[in-house]
C-alpha positions as CSV (number, residue, x, y, z in Angstrom):
1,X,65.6,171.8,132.5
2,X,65.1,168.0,133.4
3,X,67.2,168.2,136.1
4,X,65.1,171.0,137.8
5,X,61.7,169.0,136.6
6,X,62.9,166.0,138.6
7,X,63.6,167.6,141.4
8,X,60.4,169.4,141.7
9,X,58.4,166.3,140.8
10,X,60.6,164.0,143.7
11,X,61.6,166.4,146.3
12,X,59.8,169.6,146.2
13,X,56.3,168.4,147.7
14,X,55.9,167.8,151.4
15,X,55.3,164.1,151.7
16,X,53.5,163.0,155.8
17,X,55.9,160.9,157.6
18,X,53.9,157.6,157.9
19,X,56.2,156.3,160.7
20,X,55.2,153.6,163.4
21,X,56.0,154.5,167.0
22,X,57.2,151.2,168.0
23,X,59.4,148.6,166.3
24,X,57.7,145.2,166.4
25,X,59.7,142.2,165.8
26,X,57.5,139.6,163.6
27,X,57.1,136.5,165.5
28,X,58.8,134.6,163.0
29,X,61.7,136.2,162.6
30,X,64.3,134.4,160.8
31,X,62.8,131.7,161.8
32,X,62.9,131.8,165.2
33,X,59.5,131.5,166.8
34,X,57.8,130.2,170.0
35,X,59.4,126.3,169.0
36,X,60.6,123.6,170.8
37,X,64.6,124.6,172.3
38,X,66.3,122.1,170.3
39,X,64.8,123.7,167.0
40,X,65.5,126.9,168.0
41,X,69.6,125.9,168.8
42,X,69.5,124.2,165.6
43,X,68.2,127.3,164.2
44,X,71.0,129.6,165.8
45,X,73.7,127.1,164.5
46,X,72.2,127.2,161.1
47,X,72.1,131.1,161.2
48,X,75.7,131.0,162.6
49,X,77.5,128.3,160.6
50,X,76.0,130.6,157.1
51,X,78.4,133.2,158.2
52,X,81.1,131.8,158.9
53,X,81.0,129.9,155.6
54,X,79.9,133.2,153.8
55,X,83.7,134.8,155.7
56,X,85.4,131.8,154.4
57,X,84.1,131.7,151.0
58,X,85.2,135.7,150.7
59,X,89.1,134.2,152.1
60,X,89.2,131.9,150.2
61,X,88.2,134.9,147.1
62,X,90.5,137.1,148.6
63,X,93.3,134.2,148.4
64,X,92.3,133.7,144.3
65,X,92.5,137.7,143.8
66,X,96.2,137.8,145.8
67,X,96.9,134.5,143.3
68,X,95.9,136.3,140.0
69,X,97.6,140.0,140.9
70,X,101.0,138.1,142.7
71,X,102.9,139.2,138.9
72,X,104.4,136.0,139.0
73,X,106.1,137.0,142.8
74,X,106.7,133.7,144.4
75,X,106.2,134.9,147.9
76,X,102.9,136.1,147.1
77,X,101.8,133.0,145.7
78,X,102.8,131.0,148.1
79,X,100.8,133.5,150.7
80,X,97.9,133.1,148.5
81,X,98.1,129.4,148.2
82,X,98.1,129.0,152.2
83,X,94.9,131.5,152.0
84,X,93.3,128.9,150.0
85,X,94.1,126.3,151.7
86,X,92.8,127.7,154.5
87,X,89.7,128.8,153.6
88,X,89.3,124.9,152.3
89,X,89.7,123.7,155.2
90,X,87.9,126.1,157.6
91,X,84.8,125.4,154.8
92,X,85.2,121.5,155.3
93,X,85.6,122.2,159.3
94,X,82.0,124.0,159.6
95,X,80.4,121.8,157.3
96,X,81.4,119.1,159.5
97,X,80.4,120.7,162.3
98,X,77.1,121.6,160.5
99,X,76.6,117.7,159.8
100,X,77.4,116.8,163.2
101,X,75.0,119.9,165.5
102,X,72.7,118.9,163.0
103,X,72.9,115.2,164.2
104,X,72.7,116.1,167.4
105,X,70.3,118.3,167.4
106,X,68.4,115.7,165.4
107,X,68.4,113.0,168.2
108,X,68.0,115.3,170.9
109,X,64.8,116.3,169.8
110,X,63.9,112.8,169.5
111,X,64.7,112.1,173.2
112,X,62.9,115.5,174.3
């Protein structure tokens, strides 16, 4: 009896579509707006090195999960350990890189 009360109340009633015809982008969308170009690089390499380091973070999971369910297999530990390892260093790579676009980026706004 609730079951058919809930759907009545939620699905039953004709509800008006209140859709927009067109699809406008905001103008500060994720944080790219009209700005100067070396903002908006740094922006993109900021938006870019996130997901790399969100991919590596999830390896380097991935690696810990293989570690934990290897059974005490020494292959698979050993395949887990170089997932790791890895993932650690593909982290420390794009933070670098991070540190170092954002350098640049840094002094070639200055010169601009």
């Amino acid at each position: 009896m609730l079951l058919i009360a809930f759907f009545i109340t939620f699905f039953a009633p004709a509800r008006a579509a209140l859709a927009q015809v067109s699809v406008d982008i905001p103008a500060d969308f994720a944080g790219f707006s009209s700005q100067a170009l070396p903002t908006t690089i740094g922006n993109l390499v900021g938006v870019f090195v996130g997901f790399l380091g969100i991919i590596l973070i999830l390896i380097i999971l991935a690696g810990g999960l293989k570690w934990m369910t290897s059974g005490g297999n020494e292959d698979r530990i050993a395949e887990a350990k170089k997932m790791i390892g890895a993932g650690v260093t593909g982290l420390l790579l794009i933070l670098m890189a991070y540190s170092i676009a954002g350098f640049l980026v840094n002094n070639l706004a200055g010169a601009l």
